[in-house]
N, C-alpha and C positions, 0 to 999 in steps of 0.2 A: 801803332794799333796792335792789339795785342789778339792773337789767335783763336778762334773760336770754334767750337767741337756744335754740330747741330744737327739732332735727329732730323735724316729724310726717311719717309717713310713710304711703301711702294704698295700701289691698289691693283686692280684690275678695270675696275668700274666705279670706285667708291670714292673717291677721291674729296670729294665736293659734302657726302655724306658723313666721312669720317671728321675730315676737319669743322663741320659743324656740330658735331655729337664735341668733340673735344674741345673750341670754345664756349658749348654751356658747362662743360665741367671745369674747365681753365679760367675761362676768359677770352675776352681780346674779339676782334674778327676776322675772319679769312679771308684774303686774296686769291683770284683764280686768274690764269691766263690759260690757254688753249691751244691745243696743238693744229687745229686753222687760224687763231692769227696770228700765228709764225708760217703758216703754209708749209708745216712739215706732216708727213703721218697722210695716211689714206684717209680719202673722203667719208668714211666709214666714221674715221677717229677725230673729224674736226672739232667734235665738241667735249672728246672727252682731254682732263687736263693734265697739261705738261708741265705745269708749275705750281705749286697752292704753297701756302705761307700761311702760319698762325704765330702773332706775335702776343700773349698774354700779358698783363699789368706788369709782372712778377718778372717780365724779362722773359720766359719760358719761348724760345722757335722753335716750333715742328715746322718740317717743310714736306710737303707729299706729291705723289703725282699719279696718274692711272698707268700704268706699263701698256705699252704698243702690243697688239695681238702675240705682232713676232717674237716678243721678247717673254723668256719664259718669269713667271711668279715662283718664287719657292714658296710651298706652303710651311713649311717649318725655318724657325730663322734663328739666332744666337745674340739676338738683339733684345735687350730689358730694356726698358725706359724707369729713370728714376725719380720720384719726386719726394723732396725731404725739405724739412723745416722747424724752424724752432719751436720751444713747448709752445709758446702766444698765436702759432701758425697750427695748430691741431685740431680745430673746430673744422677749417678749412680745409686740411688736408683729410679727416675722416669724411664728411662730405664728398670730398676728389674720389675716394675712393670705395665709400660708396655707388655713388654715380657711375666710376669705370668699372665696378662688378656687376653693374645690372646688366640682365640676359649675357652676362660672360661666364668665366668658372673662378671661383675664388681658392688657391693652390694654399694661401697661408691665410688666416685673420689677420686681418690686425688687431694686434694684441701687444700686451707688455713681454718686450721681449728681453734675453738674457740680459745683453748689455745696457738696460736701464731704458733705452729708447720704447716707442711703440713701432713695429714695423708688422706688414703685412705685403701678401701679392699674387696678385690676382691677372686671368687675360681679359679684354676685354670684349666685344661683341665683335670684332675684327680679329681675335686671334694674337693681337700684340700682348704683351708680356709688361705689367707694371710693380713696381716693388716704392710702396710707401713708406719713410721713416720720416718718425715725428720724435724729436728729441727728448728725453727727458727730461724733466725738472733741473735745474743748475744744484749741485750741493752746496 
C-alpha cells in the first residue's frame, strides 16, 4: 500500500458547511461523524464534527473537523491546496475555480502563465488558499 499525503482541514463551527460548498465544486459527498457519538468533547460540542471526509470522482480527500472550544484556531495558515490537470480537464477546473473565488479574494487570475500552463489563486470564502494549474496544450 503505497503512502498517501491528505488535506485535513480545521473549522471552528463549519465543518459540515465547508465540506458541502466543496462537494458542489468538486464533487463526491461528505461523511460526518461527531464528537457525541464517540462521547468525547462537552455536551456543548456533541453535535459539532470530529471527523468529515470528502472523497471526489477525481480521487481528490479533504478531510475536516470543527476544533474543540479549548483548542486554539490559527487564523493565518502555510497551507495551499492544489488543484491541477491536463489541457482536456480546463473547462472543469476553470469552473472549480470560479466557484472557489466566489465571495473569497482572487490573489492571481487565472490566466496563461509564463510556463505555458494557465494557473491562478485565489482564497476561498473560509480563508483557505487555492492555486489552479491547467496544463497547456502538448507541443
Amino acid at each position: 500500500m503505497a503512502v498517501q499525503l491528505t488535506a485535513y482541514l480545521a473549522f471552528r463551527s463549519e465543518t459540515r458547511e465547508a465540506l458541502g460548498f466543496y462537494a458542489e465544486v468538486l464533487g463526491g459527498t461528505p461523511t460526518f461523524s461527531t464528537y457525541g457519538e464517540f462521547g468525547v468533547g462537552t455536551p456543548a460540542e456533541a453535535d459539532k464534527v470530529m471527523h468529515g471526509q470528502l472523497v471526489t470522482p477525481d480521487g481528490i480527500t479533504l478531510m475536516a473537523a470543527d476544533r474543540p472550544d479549548e483548542v486554539p484556531l490559527e487564523s493565518e495558515n502555510a497551507i495551499s491546496l492544489s488543484l491541477s490537470g491536463a489541457a482536456e480537464d480546463g473547462d472543469r477546473l476553470r469552473a472549480a475555480f470560479d466557484a472557489l473565488s466566489a465571495d473569497g479574494r482572487v490573489h492571481e487570475p487565472l490566466a496563461a502563465a509564463p510556463w505555458g500552463d494557465w494557473f491562478g489563486m485565489t482564497d476561498d470564502r473560509y480563508g483557505l488558499h487555492w492555486m489552479v494549474n491547467i496544463a497547456g496544450a502538448a507541443a
